[in-house]
N, C-alpha and C positions, 0 to 999 in steps of 0.2 A: 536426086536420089541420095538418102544418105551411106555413106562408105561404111561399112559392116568393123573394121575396122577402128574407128571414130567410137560406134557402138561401145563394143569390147574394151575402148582402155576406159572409157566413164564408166562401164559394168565394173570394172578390175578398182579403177578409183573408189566408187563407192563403199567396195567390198573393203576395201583398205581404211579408208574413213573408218566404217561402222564396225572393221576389228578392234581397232584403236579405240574408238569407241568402248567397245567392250570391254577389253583390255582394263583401260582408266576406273571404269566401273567396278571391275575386279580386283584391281588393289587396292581402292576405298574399302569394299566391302574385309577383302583381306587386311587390311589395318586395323579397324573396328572389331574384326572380331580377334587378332590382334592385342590389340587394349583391354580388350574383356577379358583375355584369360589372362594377363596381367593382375590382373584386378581379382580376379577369381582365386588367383594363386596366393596373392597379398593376404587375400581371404581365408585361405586354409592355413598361414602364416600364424595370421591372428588371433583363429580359431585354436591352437596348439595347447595341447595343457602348458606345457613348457612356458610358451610366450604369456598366458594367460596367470600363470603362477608369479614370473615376472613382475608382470604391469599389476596384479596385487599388490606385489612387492611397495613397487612405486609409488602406491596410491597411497596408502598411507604413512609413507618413511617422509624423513622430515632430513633436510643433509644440505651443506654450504660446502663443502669440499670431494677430493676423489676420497681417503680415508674413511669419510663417516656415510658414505656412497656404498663402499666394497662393506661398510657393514652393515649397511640396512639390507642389500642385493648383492648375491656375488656378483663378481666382474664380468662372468660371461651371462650373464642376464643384461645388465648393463651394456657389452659390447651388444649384445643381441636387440637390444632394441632400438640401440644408437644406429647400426648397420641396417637393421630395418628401415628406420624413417631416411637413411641417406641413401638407402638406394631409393622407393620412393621419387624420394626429391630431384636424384638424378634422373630417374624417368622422365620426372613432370619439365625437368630443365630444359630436356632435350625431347621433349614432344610426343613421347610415349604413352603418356595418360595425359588426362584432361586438369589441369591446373583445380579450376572451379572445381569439378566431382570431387578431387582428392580431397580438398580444406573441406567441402560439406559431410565427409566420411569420417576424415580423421582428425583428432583435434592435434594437428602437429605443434603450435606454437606449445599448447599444456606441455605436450610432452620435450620439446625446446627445453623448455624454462624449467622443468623437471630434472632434467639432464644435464643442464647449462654448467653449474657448478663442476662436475664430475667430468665433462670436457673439456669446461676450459683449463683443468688440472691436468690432465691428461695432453693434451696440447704442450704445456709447461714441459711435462715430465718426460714427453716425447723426441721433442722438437720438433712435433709435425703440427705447424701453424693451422693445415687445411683442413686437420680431422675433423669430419662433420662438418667442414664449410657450404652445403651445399644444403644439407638439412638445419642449420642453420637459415640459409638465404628463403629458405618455404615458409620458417617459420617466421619470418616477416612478411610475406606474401601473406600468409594468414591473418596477421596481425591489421595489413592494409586493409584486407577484404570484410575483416569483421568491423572497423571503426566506418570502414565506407556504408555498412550496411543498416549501423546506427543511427 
């Protein structure tokens, strides 16, 4: 005969398993969605008259230095969009967002190489070597992903 006992702790095991179970399940799902509102937020970022006044800005100013930067866009358009793609970037660093999704959403090297002058002046003028180092480092990811896809 089997001991009632014996029963109850594989009943109690199981139940343990299949919370854990659960569990695991539940913070995938909580991650993912997570990421999305991430994403979504980036989204109403981008959406902004403000930011979208900006990245006008940027699209057609032509600038090799921080000086002729601050006059095609003020500075806080500039910080603003710089801070944008470094946070970003620090997401995707540290696993927050989806590396791939981001580069097919955002064209971050364009806007890199946009900025590049105006940072690395800034950098200089600072002395902070790291500014935008990280939005920098994406925009080489970008760069790998697009020659690989050529």
């Amino acid at each position: 005969m089997v001991d009632a006992s014996l029963v109850l702790d594989a009943i109690v095991a199981v139940s343990i398993a299949a919370g854990a179970l659960f569990a695991v399940v539940q913070l995938r799902e909580m991650a993912r969605d997570r990421r999305t509102e991430l994403m979504l937020r980036f989204a109403d970022i981008w959406l902004t008259p403000e930011f979208e006044g900006v990245v006008s800005k940027l699209v057609l100013a032509k600038f090799n230095n921080r000086e002729e930067a601050e006059k095609a866009c003020p500075r806080e358009g500039l910080v603003f969009v710089g801070d944008y793609f470094e946070t970003i970037s620090q997401y995707v660093k540290y696993g927050l967002l989806d590396r791939d999704y981001v580069l097919h959403i955002y064209p971050v090297e364009w806007f890199w190489e946009k900025l590049k002058p105006w940072i690395v002046d800034m950098r200089s003028a600072t002395g902070i070597e790291g500014m935008h180092h990280t939005f920098e480092w994406l925009a080489g990811e970008d760069r790998k992903m697009r020659i690989a896809e050529e």
